[in-house]
N, C-alpha and C positions, 0 to 999 in steps of 0.2 A: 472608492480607492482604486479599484481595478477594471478596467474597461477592456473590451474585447480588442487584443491585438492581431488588426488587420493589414498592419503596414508588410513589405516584403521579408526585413531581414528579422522579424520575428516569426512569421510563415514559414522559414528559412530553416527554424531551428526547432521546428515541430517533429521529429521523426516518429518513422511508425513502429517504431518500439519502444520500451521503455528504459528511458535516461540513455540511451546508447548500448542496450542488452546486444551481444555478440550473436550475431546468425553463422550457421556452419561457414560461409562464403570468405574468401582471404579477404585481408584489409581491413579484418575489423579493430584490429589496434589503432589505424590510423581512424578508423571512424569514430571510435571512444576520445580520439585525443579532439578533433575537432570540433565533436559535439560538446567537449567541454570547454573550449575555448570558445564557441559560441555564449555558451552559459556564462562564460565568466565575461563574456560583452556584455552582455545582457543584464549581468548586476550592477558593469562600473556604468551602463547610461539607467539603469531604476536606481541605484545614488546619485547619481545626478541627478535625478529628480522627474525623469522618463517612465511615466504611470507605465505608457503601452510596454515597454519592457518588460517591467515586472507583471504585466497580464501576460504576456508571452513566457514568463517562467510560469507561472499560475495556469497556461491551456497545458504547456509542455509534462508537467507532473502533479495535473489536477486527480487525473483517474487513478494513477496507482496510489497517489497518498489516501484517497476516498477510498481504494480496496481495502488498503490495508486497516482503517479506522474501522471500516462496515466487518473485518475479519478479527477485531479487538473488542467491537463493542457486540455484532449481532444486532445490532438495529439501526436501521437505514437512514433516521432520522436523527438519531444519536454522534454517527458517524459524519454527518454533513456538519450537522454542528463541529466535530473534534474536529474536520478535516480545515474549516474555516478558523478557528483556534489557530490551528498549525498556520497556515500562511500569515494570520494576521503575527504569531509569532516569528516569521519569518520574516516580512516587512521590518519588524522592530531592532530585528539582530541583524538586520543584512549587512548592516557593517563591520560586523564580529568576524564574518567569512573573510579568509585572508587567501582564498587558493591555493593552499599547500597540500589538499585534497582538490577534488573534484566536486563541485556543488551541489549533484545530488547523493554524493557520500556523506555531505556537511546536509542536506536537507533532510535524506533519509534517517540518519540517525537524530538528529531534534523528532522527527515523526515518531520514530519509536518512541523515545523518550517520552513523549507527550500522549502514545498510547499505554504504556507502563503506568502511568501517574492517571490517568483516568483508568485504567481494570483496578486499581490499587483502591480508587477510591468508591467504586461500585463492584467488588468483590463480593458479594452479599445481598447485591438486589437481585427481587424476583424476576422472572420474567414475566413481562406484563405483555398480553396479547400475542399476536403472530406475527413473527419478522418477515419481514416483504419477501425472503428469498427460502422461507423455509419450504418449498413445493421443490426447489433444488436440490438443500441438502439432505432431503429425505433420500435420495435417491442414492444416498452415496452407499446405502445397503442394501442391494437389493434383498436379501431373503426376507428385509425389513419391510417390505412394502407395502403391511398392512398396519405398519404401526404410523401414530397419527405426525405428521411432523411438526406439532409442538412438541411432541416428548425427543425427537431429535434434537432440535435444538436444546431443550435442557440438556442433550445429555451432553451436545457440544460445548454447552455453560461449563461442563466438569472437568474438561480438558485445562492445562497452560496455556500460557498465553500462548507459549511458543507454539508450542502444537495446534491450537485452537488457528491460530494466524498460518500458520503455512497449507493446514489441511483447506480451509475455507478460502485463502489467497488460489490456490490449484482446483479447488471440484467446485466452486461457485462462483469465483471471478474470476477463473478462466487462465491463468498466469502460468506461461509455463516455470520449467522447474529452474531454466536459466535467469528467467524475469525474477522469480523471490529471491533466488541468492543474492541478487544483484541490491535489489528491495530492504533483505534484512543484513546483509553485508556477510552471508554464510558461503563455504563451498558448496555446490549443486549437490554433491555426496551429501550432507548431513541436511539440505533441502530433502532428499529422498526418505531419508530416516527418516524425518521428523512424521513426513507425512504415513509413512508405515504405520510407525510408532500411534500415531493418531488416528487414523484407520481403525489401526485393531484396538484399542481404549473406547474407541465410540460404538465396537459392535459389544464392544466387552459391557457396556454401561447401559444400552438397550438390551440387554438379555436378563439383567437383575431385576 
């Protein structure tokens, strides 16, 4: 269904941040408004029936919707699955998007949603093995350094989602704190919180 969009004006609308995140530099209103009117090209020719399109939305907000699943679920391969969920449910709805938002406002939020309904329905599983990224989050304590990082990660399993999601979206995939708010549709203040807040539960939960 999705093939690599190598044509120019999908190229076009690949920027190197995510969904149109604001850098300190003027002009960035007009660059949020363009990059969404690029997106909203890009849906009326993938209804039209233009695969490369819709692989051009698919390079555009491949990586942060994979963060955000791998920062839901904790397992890499779990996450590639949810993340492929999400687009193929994206393909099905794409005509539901009406542009009265901004497309990765209407994307981002189906993501959540569809990570909410997966923590909902593995709530309760154990952890089985070692998640590809646990040599990372180990490090988010140092005084922790001798402690193994499986037991990190479980103690990451103990967190909310919310929390679980913005701490691992920032100290494992790298996102700054304007990229999540942007991600889970929060102001960058309660981006900070969360991650505090999450911080100190995960040293609180490796000390027990």
């Amino acid at each position: 269904m999705v093939e690599s969009a190598a044509d120019e004006t999908a190229s076009a609308a690949l920027p190197p941040t995510l969904g149109g995140v604001a850098d300190p530099q003027s002009g960035q209103l007009q660059r949020r408004a363009t990059e969404a009117g690029r997106d909203r090209a890009l849906v009326a020719r993938a209804l039209a029936g233009e695969e490369r399109a819709f692989a051009a939305l698919v390079e555009r907000y491949g990586q942060p919707i994979l963060s955000l699943c791998f920062a839901s679920t904790l397992d890499a391969a779990e996450a590639e699955d949810l993340s492929q969920e999400i687009f193929v449910a994206v393909w099905r709805n794409l005509g539901r998007f009406r542009g009265e938002s901004s497309f990765s406002t209407w994307l981002f939020a189906l993501a959540r949603n569809a990570c909410i309904d997966r923590s909902r329905r593995s709530r309760r599983r154990p952890l089985v093995g070692l998640p590809e990224h646990a040599s990372e989050l180990a490090v988010l304590e140092p005084s922790a350094a001798a402690i193994d990082a499986a037991e990190v990660f479980a103690a990451a399993r103990t967190l909310s989602l919310r929390l679980r999601q913005a701490l691992l979206l920032r100290d494992v995939q790298g996102l700054s704190y304007e990229e999540i708010a942007v991600l889970e549709d929060i102001p960058v203040g309660t981006v900070r919180s969360r991650i505090a807040a999450a911080r100190a539960a995960l040293a609180e939960a490796l000390e027990r």
